[in-house]
Structures are given as C-alpha cells and as structure tokens.
C-alpha positions in Angstrom: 18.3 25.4 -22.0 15.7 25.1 -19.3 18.6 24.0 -15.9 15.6 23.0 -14.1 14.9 19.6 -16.2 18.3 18.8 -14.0 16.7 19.1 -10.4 15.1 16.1 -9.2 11.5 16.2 -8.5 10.1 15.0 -5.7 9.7 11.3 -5.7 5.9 10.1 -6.0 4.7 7.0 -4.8 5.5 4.3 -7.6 3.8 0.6 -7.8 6.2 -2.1 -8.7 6.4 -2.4 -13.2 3.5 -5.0 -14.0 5.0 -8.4 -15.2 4.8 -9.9 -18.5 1.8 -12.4 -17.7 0.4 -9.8 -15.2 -2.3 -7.3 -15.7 -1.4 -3.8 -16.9 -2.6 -0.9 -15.0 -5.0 1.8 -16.0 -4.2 3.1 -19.5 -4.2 7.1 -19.4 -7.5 8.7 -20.5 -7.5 8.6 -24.5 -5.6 6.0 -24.9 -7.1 3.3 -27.6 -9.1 0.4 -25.6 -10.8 -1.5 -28.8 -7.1 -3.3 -29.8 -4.1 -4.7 -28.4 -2.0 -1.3 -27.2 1.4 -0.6 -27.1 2.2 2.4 -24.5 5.9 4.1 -24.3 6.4 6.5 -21.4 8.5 8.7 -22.7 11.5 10.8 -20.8 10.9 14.7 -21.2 10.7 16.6 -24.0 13.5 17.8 -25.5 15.0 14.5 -25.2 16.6 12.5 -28.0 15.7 9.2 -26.6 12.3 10.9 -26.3 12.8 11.7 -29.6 13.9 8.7 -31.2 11.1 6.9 -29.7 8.4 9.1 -30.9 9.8 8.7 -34.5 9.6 4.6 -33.4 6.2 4.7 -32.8 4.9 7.2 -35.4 6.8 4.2 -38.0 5.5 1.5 -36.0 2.2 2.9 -35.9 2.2 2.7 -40.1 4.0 -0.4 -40.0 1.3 -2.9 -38.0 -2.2 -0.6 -37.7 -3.7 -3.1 -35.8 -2.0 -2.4 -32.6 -2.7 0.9 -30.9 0.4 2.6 -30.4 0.6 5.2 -27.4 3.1 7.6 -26.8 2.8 9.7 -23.0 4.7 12.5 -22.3 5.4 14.5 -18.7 5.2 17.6 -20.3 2.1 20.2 -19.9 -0.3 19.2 -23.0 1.1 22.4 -25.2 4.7 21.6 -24.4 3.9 18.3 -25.2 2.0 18.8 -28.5 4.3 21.7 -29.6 7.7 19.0 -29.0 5.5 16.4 -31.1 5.5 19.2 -34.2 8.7 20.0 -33.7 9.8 15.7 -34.4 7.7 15.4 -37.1 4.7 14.2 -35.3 3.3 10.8 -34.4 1.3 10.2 -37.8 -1.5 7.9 -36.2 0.2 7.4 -33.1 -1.8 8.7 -30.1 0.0 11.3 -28.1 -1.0 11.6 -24.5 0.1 14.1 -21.5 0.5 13.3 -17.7 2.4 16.1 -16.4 2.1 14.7 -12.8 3.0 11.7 -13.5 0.2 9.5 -12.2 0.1 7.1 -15.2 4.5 6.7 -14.9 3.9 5.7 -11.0 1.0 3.9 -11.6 2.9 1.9 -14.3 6.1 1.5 -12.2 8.1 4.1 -13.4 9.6 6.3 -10.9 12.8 9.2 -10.5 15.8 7.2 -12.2 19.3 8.4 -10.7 22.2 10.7 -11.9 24.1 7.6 -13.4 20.7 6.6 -15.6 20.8 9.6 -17.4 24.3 10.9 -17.2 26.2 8.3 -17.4 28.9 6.5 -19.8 26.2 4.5 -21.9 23.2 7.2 -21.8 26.1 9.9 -23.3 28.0 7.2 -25.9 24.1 6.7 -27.2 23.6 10.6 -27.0 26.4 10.6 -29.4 25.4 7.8 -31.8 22.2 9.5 -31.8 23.7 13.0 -32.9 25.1 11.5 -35.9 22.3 10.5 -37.4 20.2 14.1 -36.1 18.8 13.3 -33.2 19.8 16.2 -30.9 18.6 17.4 -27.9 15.9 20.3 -28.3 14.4 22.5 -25.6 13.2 20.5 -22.4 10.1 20.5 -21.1 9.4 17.9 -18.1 11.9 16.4 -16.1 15.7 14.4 -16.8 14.8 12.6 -14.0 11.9 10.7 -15.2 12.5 6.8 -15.8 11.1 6.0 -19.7 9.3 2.3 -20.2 7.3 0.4 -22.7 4.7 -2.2 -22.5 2.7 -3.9 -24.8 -0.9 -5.3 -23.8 -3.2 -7.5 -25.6 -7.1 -7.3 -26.1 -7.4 -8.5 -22.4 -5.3 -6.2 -20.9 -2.5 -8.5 -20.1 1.3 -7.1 -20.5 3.3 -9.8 -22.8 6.0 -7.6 -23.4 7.6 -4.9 -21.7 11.2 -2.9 -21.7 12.4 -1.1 -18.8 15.5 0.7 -19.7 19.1 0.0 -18.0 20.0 3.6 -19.0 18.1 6.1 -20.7 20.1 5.3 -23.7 18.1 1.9 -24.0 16.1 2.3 -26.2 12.9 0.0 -26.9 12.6 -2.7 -29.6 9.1 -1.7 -31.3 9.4 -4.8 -33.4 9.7 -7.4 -30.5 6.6 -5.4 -28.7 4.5 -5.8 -31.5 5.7 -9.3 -32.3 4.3 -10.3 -28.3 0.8 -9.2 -29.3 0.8 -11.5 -32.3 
C-alpha cells in the first residue's frame, strides 16, 4: 500500500462546479467534442469507487454509443492505463490523465476532507462494494481528490451533474445519460 495516497496535497486553486444550465468548462485534451459527453472525474487509482465507476462507464459506454463517455484519472498516464487493465478496461470509453489536476479545479473539484473519504458512509459502501469484488487495489494518485460527473450536450451546456456527499456516492450513469436525451 502506497501511505502517501493518505497525505493531503496541496490545495490548488478550484472554480466553483458549473451549474446545470451553465456552461461546462474546457474538456481535457482528447476528450470527444463531435457528441454530447459525459465526463467522470474519478478518485485515484486503486480506488473501488474509482473502480466501480470505470466499470459504469465502460457499460454505459455500450449501453447508449451516442454519448461520449469520459473517464479522467489523477494518476501519471502509465499508472493510469495500467489501473484501467487491471478493471477490465473501459471498452469504448475514453480514458484520460490529469495528474495535476488542472481539469478537477477547473471543473470545481477540489481536496475533499478526512470525513469524505473515511467516514461512516464512504467505509459502509467500501463494504457493500467488497461483496460483490470490488476491492481496493494499489493507489496511485491521491485519497484526497473530490470525484464528480457531468453530462454536457452538443452545446456544451452541463444538464446533469453529481457531486458526491461522500466518496461512497456513487454516480447514476442512467439519469446522466437520460439529461442529454
């Protein structure tokens, strides 16, 4: 286990989330721009929320092809893409790396706190998760990161986001892609 995931970084300047109705930031470099996109900033590596939204997407992404699906990682690209073999991969999902974080700040997403993470709910869902194989792997990246998803049409308008409680609160793909219909 890498104990350094566990030290906060040092906080970055973050913009305030972008509001349904509002216009969504800069996607990261190769991210899809011909389609309605749905992006999840994922927590590190290693993690099984991490993990179960990776498997999300890579379904999702079969599910409705006509929506970009975007997964972004904090991990250096090798940690990234070697994490992204290790969960089966994203099938036509697009996996992207932004180990210093830019695209999370620019998107709203800051350092979350002790109680985010660690906490009652993020460890009962750690659990849950566990029982049906989701564990915890190697970390690469940082506990500390806050996860979020948005989805954003054609005109690059957000009409749907999810910004966790806990890290245990987990994104509804379904509803995302339902807000771009």
């Amino acid at each position: 286990m890498n104990l350094r995931t566990f030290l906060p970084p040092a906080p970055t300047p973050t913009a305030a989330p972008p509001e349904v109705g509002g216009q969504a930031p800069e996607l990261p470099d190769g991210a899809p721009r011909d389609r309605p996109v749905v992006i999840a900033f994922l927590r590190h590596t290693g993690c099984p929320f991490a993990e179960w939204t990776a498997r999300a997407i890579r379904d999702a992404a079969e599910r409705d092809p006509g929506v970009a699906w975007v997964a972004v990682s904090h991990a250096p690209p090798e940690a990234t893409e070697a994490w992204a073999q290790a969960v089966g991969g994203l099938g036509d999902a697009t996996l992207l790396s932004d180990p210093e974080r830019a695209h999370y700040a620019a998107w709203g997403l800051g350092r979350s706190s002790l109680a985010h993470f660690a906490g009652r709910r993020s460890l009962a869902q750690v659990a849950k998760l566990a029982r049906e194989g989701v564990r915890n792997r190697h970390p690469h990246g940082t506990r500390w990161q806050q996860a979020g998803t948005f989805a954003v049409d054609a005109e690059r308008m957000v009409r749907w986001r999810h910004l966790p409680d806990h890290a245990g609160d987990l994104p509804d793909l379904r509803a995302a892609a339902s807000a771009l219909k």
